[in-house]
C-alpha positions as CSV (number, residue, x, y, z in Angstrom):
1,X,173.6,181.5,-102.4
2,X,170.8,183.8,-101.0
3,X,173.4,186.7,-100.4
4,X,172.0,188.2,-104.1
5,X,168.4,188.4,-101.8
6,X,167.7,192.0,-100.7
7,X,167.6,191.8,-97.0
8,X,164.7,193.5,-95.4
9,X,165.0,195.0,-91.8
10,X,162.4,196.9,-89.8
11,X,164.1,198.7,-87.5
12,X,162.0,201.2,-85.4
13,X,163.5,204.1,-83.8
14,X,162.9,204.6,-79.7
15,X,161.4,207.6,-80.8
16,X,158.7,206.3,-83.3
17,X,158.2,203.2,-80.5
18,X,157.6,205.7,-78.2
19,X,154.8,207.5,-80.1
20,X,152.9,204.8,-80.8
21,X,153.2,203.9,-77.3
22,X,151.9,207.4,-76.6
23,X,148.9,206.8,-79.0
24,X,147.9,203.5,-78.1
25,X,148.2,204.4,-74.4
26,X,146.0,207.4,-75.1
27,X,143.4,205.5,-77.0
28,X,143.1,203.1,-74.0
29,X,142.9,206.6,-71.7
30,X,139.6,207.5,-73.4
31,X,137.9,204.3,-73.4
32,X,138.6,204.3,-69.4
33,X,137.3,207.4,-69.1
34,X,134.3,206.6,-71.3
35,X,133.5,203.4,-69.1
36,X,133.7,206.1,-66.2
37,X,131.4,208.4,-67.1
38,X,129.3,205.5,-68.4
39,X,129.4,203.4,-64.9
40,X,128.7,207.1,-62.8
41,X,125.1,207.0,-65.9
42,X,123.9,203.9,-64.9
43,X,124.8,204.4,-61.1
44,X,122.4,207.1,-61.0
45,X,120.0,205.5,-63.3
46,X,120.3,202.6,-60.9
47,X,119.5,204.8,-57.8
48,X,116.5,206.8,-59.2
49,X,115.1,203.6,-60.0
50,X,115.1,201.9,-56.7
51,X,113.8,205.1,-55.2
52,X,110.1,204.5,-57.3
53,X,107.3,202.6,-55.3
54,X,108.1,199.5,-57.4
55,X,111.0,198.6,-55.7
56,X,109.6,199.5,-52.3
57,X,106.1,197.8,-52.7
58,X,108.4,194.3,-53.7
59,X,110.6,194.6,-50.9
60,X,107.7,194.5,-48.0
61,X,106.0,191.3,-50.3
62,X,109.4,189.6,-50.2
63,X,109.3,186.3,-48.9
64,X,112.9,184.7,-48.0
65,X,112.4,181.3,-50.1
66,X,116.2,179.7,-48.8
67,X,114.4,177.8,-46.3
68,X,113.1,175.0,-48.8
69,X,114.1,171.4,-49.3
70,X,116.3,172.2,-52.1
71,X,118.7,173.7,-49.7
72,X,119.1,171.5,-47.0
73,X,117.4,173.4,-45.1
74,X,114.8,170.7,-43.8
C-alpha cells in the first residue's frame, strides 16, 4: 500500500560527517580561544585595579564583621 511512496534516505558519507565535525570542532576552538584572551583582559584589568589606593585605603578600614550574633558567634 505505501510501496508507490518515494522513500527518502539521508545518508551522510564518513567523509561529509567528518567535515562538519571538523567545522563545528573549529568553531568551538575559537570561542575557547576568545574566552582565553578575554579571561588573560580582565585578569590584568583585575590586577591594575587592586594596585590603586582604593583598594589599599579599604583594606586597612576593614573591620572583620563574622563575629556578630547572626553567626553564632555569641
Amino acid at each position: 500500500m505505501l510501496n508507490h511512496l518515494p522513500s527518502i534516505a539521508l545518508l551522510v558519507t564518513t567523509a561529509q560527517l567528518t567535515m562538519i565535525l571538523i567545522a563545528v570542532a573549529a568553531i568551538f576552538l575559537v570561542f575557547i580561544l576568545i574566552a582565553i584572551v578575554k579571561m588573560y583582559k580582565l585578569k590584568a584589568e583585575n590586577k591594575k585595579l587592586m594596585d590603586t589606593n582604593a583598594f589599599k585605603d579599604l583594606d586597612e578600614s576593614y573591620k572583620d564583621f563574622t563575629g556578630g550574633h547572626l553567626y553564632g558567634d555569641n
